[in-house]
C-alpha positions as CSV (number, residue, x, y, z in Angstrom):
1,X,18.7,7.2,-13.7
2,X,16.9,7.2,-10.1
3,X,19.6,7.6,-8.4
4,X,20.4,11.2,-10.5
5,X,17.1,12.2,-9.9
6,X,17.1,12.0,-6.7
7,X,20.3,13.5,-5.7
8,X,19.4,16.4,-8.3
9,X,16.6,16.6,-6.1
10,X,18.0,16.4,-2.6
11,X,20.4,19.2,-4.2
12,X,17.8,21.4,-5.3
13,X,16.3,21.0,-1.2
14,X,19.3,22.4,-0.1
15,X,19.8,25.2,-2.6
16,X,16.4,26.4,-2.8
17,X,16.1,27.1,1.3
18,X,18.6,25.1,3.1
19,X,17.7,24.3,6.6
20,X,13.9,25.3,6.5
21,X,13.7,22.8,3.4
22,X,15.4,19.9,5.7
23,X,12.9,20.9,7.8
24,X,10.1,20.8,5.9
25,X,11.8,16.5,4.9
26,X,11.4,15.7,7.8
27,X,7.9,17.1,9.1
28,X,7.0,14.9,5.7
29,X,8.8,12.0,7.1
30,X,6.9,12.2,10.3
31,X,2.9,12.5,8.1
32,X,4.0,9.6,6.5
33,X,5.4,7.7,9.1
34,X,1.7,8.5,11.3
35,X,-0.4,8.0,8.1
36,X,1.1,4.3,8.4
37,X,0.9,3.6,11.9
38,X,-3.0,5.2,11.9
39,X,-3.7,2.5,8.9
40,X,-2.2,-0.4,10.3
41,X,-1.9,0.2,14.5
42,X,-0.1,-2.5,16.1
43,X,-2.6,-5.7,14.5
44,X,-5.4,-5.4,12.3
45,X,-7.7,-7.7,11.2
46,X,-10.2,-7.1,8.1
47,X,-12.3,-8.1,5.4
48,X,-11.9,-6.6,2.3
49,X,-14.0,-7.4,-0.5
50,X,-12.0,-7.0,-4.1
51,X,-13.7,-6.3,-7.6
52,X,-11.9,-6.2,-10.7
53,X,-13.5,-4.1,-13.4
54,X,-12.9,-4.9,-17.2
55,X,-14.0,-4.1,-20.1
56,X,-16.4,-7.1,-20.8
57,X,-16.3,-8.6,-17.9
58,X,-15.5,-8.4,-14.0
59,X,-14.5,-10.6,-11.1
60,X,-15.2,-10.7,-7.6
61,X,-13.2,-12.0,-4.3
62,X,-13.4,-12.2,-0.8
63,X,-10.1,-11.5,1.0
64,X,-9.3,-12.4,5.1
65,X,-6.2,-10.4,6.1
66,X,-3.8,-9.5,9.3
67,X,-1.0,-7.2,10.0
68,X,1.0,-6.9,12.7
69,X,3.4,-3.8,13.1
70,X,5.0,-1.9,10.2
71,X,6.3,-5.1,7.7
72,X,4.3,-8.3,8.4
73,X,0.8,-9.5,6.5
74,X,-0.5,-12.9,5.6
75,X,-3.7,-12.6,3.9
76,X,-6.2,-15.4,2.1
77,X,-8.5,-15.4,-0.4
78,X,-12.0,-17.3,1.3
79,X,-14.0,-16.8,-1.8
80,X,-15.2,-17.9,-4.4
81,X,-14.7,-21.6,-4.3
82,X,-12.2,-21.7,-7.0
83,X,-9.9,-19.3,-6.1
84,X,-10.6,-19.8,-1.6
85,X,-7.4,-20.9,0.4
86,X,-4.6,-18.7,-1.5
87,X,-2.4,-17.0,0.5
88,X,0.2,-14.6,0.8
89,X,2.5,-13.6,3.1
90,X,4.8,-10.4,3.4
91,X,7.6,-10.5,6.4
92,X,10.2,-7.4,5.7
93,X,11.1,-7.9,1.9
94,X,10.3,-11.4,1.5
95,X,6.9,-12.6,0.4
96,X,5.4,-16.1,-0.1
97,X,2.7,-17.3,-2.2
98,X,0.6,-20.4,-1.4
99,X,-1.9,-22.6,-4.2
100,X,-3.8,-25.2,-2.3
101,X,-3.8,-26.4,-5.8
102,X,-0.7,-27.8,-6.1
103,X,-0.5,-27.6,-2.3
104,X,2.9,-25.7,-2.9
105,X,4.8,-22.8,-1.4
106,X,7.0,-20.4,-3.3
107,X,8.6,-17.5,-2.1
108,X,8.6,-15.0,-4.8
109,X,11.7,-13.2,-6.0
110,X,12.5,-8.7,-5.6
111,X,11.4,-9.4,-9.4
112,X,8.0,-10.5,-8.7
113,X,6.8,-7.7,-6.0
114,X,6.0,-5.2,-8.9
115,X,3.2,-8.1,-10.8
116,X,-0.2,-7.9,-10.3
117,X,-2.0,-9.6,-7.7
118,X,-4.4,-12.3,-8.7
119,X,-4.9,-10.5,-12.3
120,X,-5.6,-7.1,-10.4
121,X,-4.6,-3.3,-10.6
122,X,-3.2,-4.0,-7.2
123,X,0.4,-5.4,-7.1
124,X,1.7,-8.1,-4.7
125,X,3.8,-5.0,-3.0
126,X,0.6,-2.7,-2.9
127,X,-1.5,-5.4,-0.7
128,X,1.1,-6.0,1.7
129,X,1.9,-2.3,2.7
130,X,4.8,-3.0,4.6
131,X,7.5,0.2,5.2
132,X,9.4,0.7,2.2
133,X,7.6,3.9,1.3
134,X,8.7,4.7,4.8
135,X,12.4,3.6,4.6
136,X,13.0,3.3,0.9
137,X,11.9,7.1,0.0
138,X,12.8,10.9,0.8
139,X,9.9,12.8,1.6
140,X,9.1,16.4,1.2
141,X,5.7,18.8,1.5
142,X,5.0,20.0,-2.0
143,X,1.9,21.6,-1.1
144,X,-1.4,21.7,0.8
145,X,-5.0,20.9,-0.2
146,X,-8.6,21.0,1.9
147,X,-10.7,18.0,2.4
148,X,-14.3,18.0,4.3
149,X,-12.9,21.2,5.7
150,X,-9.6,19.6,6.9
151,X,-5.8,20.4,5.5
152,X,-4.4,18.1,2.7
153,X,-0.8,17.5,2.5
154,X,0.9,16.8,-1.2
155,X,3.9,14.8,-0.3
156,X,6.3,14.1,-3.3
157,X,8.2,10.8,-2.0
158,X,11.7,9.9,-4.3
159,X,13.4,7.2,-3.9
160,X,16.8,6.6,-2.0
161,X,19.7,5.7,-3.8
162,X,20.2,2.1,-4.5
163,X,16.1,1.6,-2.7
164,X,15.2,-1.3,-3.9
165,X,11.6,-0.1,-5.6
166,X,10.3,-0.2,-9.2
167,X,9.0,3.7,-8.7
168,X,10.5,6.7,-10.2
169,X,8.5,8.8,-7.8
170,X,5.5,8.6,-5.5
171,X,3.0,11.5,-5.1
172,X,0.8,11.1,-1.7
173,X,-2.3,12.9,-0.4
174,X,-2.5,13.2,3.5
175,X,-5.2,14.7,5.3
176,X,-4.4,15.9,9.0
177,X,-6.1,13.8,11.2
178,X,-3.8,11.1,9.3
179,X,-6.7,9.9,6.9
180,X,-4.7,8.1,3.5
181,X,-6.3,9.9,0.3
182,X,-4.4,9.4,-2.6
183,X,-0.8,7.9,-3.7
184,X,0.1,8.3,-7.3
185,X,2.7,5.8,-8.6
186,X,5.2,6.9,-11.9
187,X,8.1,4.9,-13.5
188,X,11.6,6.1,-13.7
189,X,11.3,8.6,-16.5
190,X,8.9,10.1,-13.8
191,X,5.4,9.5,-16.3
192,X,2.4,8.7,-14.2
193,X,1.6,4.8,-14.3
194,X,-1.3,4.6,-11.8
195,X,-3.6,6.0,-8.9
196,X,-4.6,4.9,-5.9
197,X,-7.5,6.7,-4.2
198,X,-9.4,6.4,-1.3
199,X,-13.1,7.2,-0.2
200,X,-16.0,6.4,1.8
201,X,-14.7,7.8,5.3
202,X,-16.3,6.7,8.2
203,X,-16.1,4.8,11.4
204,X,-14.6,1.6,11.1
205,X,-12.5,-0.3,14.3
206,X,-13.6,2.5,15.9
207,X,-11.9,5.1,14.2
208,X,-12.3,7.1,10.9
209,X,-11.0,4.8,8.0
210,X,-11.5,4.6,4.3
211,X,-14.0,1.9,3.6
212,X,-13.7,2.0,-0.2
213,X,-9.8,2.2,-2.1
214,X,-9.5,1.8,-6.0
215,X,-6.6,1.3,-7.9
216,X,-6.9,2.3,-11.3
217,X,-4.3,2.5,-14.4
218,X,-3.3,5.9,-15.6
219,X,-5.6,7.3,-19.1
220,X,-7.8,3.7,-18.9
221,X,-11.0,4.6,-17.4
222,X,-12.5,1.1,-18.0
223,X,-10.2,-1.3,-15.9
224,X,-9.8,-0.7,-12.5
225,X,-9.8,-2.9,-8.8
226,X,-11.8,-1.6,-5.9
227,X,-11.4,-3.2,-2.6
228,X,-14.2,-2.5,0.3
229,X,-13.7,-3.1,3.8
230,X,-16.9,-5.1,5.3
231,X,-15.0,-5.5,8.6
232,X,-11.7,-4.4,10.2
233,X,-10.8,-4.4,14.1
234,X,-7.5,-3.0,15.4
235,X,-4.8,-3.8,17.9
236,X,-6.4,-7.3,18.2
237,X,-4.5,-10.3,19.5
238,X,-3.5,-12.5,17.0
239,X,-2.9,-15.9,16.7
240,X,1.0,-17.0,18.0
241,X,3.3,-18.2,14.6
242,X,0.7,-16.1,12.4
243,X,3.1,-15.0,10.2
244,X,5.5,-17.8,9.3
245,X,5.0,-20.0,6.4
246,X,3.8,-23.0,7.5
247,X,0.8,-20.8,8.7
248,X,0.0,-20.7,4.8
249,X,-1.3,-23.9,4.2
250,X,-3.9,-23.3,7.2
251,X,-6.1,-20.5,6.1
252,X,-7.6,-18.6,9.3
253,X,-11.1,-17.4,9.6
């Protein structure tokens, strides 16, 4: 089923405008590709604290995390005490999981990306934010917005043939000066599933940054996860071997 819509819709590029609509792919290509870089530089290192908002009750962690080009992160969870010295680590399309519980590492399987993380909205593939929606997707400019007196692009991403992705279709909000506002997620029959969205712009590792992103199930307005940045520095040096698996079992502060 993707891979028809998609190549009705790389058709439709080419029939609608030809060359200006290839055109038009590629300057999308190129937003998203600088969107991602602008988020993530070379390394980053943050804080983020996490909420997750139910009905009748919520739950709260602290979350220490570094990323280092386009598709490595290892991140731990440092509080509360019951959940503090999980980890997870995302290198390319492999991820691991570590439980100080059982003192065990497992690497999850392609199955496994699409879960939630820790009982969030978030999945384990939304927290890493490595490049597949960079090499996994076709891009195109599907129209323009204005936010705090700056241009919006609308980016529908499809999938590529055979990508390996759970998404039907990703919608994405861009502001110009590279700012990440919104990505809307929907499943193969191309129905929206959820939203992320971002707020709270200011300077953070000394650039403008989201401090605030929620994740939130489409038509549920009473379960959500918002994750808030308390610190984040960029293009830091990091730690030699950061981002192996052994590194895991040693939770960095």
């Amino acid at each position: 089923m993707r891979k028809i819509i998609l190549m009705v819709f790389v058709m439709s590029l080419f029939l609608r405008t030809g060359a200006g609509e290839c055109a038009q792919t590629q300057d999308a290509q190129a937003i998203v590709e600088a969107s991602f870089n602008y988020m993530r530089e070379k390394t980053s290192v943050s804080t983020v604290e996490m909420i997750i908002y139910r009905p009748d009750w919520k739950r709260a962690m602290t979350i220490k995390a570094w990323t280092k080009g386009q598709d490595q992160s290892i991140f731990w969870i440092i509080s509360p005490p019951k959940d503090k010295g999980n980890g997870t680590l995302k290198k390319k399309r492999e991820m691991w999981i570590y439980n100080p519980k059982v003192n065990r590492v497992i690497k999850l399987p392609p199955s496994m990306m699409s879960q939630a993380w820790m009982g969030s909205d978030f999945s384990n593939d939304d927290l890493s934010k490595t490049d597949s929606l960079l090499t996994d997707y076709v891009h195109i400019i599907i129209g323009t917005e204005t936010h705090e007196g700056k241009n919006v692009y609308v980016i529908k991403s499809m999938p590529k043939p055979e990508a390996p992705v759970v998404w039907g279709m990703q919608q994405l909000k861009i502001r110009e000066d590279h700012i990440f506002l919104e990505q809307e997620f929907y499943d193969e029959d191309l129905q929206p599933v959820k939203i992320l969205t971002t707020k709270k712009i200011g300077m953070m590792g000394k650039k403008l940054f989201p401090r605030v992103w929620k994740m939130q199930k489409t038509g549920v307005e009473d379960e959500y996860t918002v994750m808030e940045y308390t610190e984040l520095s960029f293009n830091v040096k990091v730690p030699r071997n950061l981002f192996s698996v052994s590194s895991l079992k040693t939770p960095r502060r």
